[in-house]
C-alpha positions as CSV (number, residue, x, y, z in Angstrom):
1,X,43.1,120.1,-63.2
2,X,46.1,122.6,-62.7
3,X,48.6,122.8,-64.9
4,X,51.2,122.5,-62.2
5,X,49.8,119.0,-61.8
6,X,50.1,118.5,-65.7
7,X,53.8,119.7,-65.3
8,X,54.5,116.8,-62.7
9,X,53.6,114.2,-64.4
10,X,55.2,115.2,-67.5
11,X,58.6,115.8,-65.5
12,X,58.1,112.7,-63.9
13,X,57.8,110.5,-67.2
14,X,60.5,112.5,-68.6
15,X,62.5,111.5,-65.6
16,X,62.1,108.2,-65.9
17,X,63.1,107.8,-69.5
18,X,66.2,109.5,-68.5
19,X,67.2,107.7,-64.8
20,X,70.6,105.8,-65.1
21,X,71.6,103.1,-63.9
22,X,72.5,102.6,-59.9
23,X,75.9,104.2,-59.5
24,X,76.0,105.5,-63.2
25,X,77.1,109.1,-63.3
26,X,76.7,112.0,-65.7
27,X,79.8,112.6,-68.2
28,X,80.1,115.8,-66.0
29,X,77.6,117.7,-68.7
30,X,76.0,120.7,-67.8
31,X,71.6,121.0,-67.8
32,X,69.8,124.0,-68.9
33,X,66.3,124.3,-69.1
34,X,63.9,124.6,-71.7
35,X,60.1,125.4,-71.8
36,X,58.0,124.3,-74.3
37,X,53.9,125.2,-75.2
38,X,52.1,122.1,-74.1
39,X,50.6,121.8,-77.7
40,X,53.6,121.2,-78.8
41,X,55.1,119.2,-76.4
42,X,56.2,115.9,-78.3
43,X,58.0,117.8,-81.2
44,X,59.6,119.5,-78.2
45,X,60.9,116.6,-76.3
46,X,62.1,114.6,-79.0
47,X,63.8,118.1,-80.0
48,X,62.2,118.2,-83.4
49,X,61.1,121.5,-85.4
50,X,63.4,124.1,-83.2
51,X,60.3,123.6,-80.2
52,X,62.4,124.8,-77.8
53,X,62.7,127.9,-75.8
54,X,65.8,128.5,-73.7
55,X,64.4,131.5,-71.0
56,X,67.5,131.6,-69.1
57,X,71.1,131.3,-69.9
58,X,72.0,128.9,-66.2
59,X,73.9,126.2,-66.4
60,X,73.4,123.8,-63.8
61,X,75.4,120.8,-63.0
62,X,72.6,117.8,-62.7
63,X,69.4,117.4,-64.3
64,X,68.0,116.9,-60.7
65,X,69.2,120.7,-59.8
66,X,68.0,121.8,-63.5
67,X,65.1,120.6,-62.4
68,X,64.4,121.4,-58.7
69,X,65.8,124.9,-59.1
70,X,63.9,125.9,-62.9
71,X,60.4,124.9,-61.3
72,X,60.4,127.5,-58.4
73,X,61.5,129.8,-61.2
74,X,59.0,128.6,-63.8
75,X,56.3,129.0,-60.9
76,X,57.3,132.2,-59.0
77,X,59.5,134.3,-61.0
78,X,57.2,137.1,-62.7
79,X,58.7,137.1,-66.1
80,X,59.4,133.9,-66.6
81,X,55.6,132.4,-65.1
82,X,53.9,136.1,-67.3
83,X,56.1,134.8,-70.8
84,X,55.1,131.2,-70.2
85,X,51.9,130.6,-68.1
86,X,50.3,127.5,-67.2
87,X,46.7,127.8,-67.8
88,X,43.9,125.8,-68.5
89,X,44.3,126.1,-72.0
90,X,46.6,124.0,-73.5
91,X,47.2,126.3,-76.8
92,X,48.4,129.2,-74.8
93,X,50.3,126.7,-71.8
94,X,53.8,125.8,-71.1
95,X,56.1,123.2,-69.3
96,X,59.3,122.7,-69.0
97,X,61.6,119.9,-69.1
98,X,66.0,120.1,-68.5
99,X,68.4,118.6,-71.6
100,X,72.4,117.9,-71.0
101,X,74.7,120.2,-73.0
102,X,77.7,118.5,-74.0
């Protein structure tokens, strides 16, 4: 099993705990993603023990675009995919996830 496919699911149960309602909107936050080691990945969603790391400084304007745009960094940007690899081991792994700053 990739990591990549690992990453999916996460994202996509993460998603779901955050979808709105039909015709809800966002209170016009801004996303930024974080990455977090997959060992450590509870503390990290529930923001708990300073879990996690901020690589880049973007702001984006929806989670969906936090999202979208982060992966293809997180996969094919060199520095970001060399700092935080996704591997077969889980100790030494990473995902990311996007959080609204208010």
């Amino acid at each position: 099993m990739r990591w990549t496919r690992a990453t999916s699911v996460i994202l996509a149960l993460s998603a779901a705990i955050h979808v709105s309602p039909a015709g809800a909107t966002d209170d016009n936050g801004r996303w930024r993603a974080y990455v977090c080691r997959v060992t450590d990945w509870i503390d990290c969603e529930q923001n708990r023990n300073s879990r996690r790391i901020y690589p880049v400084e973007t702001l984006y304007p929806d989670e969906h675009t936090c999202l979208q745009r982060f992966e293809a960094l997180f996969e094919n940007d060199p520095v970001i995919s060399g700092k935080y690899p996704q591997t077969n081991d889980a100790d030494n792994s990473y995902v990311f996830d996007c959080e609204m700053v208010k």
